[in-house]
C-alpha positions in Angstrom: 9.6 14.8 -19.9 9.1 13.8 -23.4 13.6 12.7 -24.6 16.3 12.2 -22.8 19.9 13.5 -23.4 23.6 12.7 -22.8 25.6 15.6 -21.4 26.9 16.0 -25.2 23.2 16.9 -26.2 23.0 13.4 -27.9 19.5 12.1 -28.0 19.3 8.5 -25.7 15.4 8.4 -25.3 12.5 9.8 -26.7 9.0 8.8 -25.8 6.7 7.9 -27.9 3.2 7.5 -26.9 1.3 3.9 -26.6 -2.0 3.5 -27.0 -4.1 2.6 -23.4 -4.5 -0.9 -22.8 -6.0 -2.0 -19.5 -3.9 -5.0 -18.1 -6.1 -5.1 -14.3 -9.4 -4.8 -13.6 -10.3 -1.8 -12.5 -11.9 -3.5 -9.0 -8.7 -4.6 -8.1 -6.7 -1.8 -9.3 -8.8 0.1 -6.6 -8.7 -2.4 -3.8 -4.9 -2.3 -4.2 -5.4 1.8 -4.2 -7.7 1.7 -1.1 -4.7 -0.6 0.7 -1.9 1.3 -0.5 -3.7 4.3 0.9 -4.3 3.5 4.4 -2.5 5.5 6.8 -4.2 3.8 9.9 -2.7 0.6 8.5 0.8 1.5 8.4 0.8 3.6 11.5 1.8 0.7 13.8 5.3 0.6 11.1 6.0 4.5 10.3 3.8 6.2 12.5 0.8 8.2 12.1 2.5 11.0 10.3 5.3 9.3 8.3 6.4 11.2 5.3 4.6 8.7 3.8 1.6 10.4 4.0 0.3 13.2 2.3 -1.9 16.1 2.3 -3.8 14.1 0.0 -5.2 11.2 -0.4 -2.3 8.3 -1.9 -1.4 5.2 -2.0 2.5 4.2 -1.6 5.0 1.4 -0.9 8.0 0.8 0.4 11.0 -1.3 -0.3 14.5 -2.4 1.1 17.0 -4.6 0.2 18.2 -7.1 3.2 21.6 -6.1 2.9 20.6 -2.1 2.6 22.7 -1.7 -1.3 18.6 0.0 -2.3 15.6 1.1 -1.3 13.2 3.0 -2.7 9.5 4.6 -2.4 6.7 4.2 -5.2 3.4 5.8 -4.8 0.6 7.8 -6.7 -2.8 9.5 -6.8 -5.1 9.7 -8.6 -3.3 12.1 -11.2 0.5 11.4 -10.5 2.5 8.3 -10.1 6.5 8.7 -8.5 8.8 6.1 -7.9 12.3 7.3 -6.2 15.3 4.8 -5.7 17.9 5.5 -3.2 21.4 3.5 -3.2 25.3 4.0 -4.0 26.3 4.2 -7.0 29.2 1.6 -6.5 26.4 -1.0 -5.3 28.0 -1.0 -1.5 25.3 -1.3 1.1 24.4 2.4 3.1 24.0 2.4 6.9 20.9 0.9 8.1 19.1 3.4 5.3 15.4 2.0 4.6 12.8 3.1 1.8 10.8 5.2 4.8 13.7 6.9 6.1 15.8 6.9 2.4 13.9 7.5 -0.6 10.5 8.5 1.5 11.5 11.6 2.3 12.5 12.1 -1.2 9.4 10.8 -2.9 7.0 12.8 -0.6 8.8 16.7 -1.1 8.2 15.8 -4.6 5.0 14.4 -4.7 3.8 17.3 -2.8 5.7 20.0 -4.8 4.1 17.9 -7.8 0.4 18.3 -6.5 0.6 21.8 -5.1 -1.7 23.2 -7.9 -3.8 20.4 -8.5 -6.8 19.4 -6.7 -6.8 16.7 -4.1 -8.7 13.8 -5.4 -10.3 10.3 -3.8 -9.4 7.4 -5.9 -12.3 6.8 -7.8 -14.6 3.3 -6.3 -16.0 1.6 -9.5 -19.1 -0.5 -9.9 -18.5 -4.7 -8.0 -17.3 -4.0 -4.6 -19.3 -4.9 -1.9 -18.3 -3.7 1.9 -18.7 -6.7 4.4 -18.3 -6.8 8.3 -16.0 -9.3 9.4 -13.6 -10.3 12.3 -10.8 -8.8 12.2 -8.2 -11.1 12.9 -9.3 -14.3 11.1 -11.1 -12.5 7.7 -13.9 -14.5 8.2 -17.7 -13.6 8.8 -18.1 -12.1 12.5 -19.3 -14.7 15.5 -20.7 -13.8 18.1 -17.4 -14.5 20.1 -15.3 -12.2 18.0 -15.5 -8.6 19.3 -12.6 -7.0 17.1 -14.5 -6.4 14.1 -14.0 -4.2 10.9 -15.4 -3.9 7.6 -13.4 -4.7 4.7 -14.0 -4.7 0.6 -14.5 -7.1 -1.4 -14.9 -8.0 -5.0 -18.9 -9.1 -5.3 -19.1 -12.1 -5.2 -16.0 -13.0 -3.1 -16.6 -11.8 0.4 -16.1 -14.2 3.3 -19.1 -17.0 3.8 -17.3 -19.1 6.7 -18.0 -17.9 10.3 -15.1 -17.3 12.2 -13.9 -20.3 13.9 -11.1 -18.7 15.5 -12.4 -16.9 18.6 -15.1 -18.7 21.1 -16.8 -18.7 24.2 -15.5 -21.0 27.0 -15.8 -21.6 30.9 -16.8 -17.8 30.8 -13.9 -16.5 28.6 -13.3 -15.7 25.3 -10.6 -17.9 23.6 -8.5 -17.5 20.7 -7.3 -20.7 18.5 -5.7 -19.5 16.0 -4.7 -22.5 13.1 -1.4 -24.0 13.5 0.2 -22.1 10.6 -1.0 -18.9 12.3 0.3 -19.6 15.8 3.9 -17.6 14.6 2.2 -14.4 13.4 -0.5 -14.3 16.3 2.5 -14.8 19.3 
């Protein structure tokens, strides 16, 4: 879509290309891609086939205002990005109407009518990423007291080097003591 009109034919917007400029680096981009992506991660939320996932790989978020006025779905692949807001007009709040179930459905017909004659693609891992083992509950480096474990990426250079502190061995049992500021999330 190159302009936008008004419904008199009036030009409002015409688009004008920029030239590139890279404003992340291209590491993170893709650790936020490789996130974004993860349909195992955001099973426990929307379920294992959500209509946030698609016959390809892509990575997607969700949002919804506390009082339900918007919500919307952004997501993209490696060739497409499509961001779709859902909301009244007037600004009065819908019915318990959240980005999954309001503008998810929305986002992933079209993405899907988008992609239908493209290839699917893998977003593309660049060079300074290094794959580490660690526990999977406190991010650290794996003891030998932590049994949930699961590898993660990393920027080089930035992986984990403490040793999990979180999980240990005592009286015959395996404990978990989780920092105070933790205690919340891990009840």
């Amino acid at each position: 879509l190159a302009e936008v009109r008004d419904a008199a034919g009036m030009l409002m917007y015409q688009w004008r290309a920029q030239p590139a400029q890279q404003v992340l680096d291209p590491r993170v981009a893709w650790l936020l891609s490789d996130i974004l992506s993860d349909n195992a991660a955001r099973a426990p939320a929307f379920g294992e086939s959500s209509v946030l996932r698609l016959s390809r790989p892509a990575a997607v978020k969700t949002g919804t205002t506390t009082d339900f006025r918007d919500n919307w779905t952004v997501g993209y692949t490696p060739q497409l990005a499509v961001g779709v807001w859902v909301g009244n007009a007037d600004g009065s709040p819908m019915q318990g109407v959240s980005g999954v179930t309001g503008a998810g459905p929305i986002w992933h017909d079209v993405m899907e009518l988008a992609h239908r004659a493209l290839p699917a693609l893998a977003f593309e891992r660049p060079a300074g990423l290094q794959s580490i083992e660690v526990c999977a509950l406190s991010g650290m480096l794996p003891s030998a007291a932590c049994t949930f474990r699961k590898r993660e990426w990393f920027l080089e250079g930035a992986a984990p080097r403490l040793t999990d502190t979180w999980h240990r061995h005592e009286a015959g049992r395996m404990v978990l003591d989780v920092p105070a500021e933790a205690r919340n999330w891990a009840a």
